[in-house]
Phi, psi and omega in degrees: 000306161323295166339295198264021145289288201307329207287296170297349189257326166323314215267352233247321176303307157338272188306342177262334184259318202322286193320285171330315164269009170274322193255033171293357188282296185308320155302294168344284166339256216346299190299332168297333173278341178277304211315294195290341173299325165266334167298313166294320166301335171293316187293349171275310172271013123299337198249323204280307166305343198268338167284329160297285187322335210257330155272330177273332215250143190273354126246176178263151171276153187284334215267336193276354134352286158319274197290329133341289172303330166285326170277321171312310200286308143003267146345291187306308191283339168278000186264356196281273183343288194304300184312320183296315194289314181284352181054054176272001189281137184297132138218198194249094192283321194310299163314304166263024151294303167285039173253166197241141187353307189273329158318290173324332187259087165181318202281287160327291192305323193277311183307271187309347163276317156336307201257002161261325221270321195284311197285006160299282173322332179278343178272338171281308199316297213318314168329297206280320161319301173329317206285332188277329171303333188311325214222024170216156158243148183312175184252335156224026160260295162131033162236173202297154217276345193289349157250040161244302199318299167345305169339310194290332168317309163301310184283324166318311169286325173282013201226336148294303189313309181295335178280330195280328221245315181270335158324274203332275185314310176294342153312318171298315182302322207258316170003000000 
């Protein structure tokens, strides 16, 4: 009796996430173009107060330096994934255009496993960076540095994930 209480709240978790994990790609997006869609507007409107303050103001404040630079850096790690995902990253089209299908899959397959296998390693160490962040604070915000660090996390991780995701499809595609 027990068993099928487990069986169903089992089936029932199932029925509730599977669909939500169908639309992870699209989550993931989404959340990432708003991230980086707000992170940049703090970064504008930070440099913009900061430009006003250094003319209008007899000082400028010290912390919006800081905080430009943690949203710049920001912006980036949430825009690297989306860019990976959108193939906006710079390439040497001329060459591999003469190339033959199967090259061209072989060619592609070695890249993308190169840029998961190096941004793997950068997602663990960052974890650990993260961790080392815990215990330090900025010099004129007062917060902990682990949330500048996180960044790297977040761009290591949307830039696996978007690879895993263009595997997937060139694999489906040379089938």
């Amino acid at each position: 009796m027990q068993n099928i209480y487990w069986i169903s709240l089992f089936s029932a978790i199932f029925y509730i996430l599977v669909p939500k994990c169908l639309d992870l790609i699209k989550t993931t997006t989404y959340l990432l173009e708003k991230a980086t869609l707000i992170s940049t507007i703090c970064l504008v409107l930070i440099v913009l107060l900061q430009i006003f303050a250094r003319f209008f103001l007899a000082d400028a404040p010290a912390w919006t330096e800081e905080a430009s630079r943690i949203f710049f850096i920001y912006a980036i790690s949430f825009g690297a994934g989306l860019a990976l995902k959108d193939n906006y990253y710079v390439q040497m089209d001329l060459l591999f255009e003469q190339l033959s299908d199967k090259a061209k899959f072989y060619l592609e397959l070695i890249t993308l496993l190169s840029v998961l296998a190096l941004f793997g390693l950068f997602l663990w160490h960052s974890i650990a960076f993260f961790q080392m962040g815990l215990v330090e604070t900025s010099p004129s915000l007062k917060i902990p540095m682990a949330v500048t660090f996180a960044s790297m996390i977040i761009l290591s991780a949307s830039l696996c994930f978007y690879v895993i995701v263009e595997l997937r499809k060139l694999i489906l595609l040379h089938r």
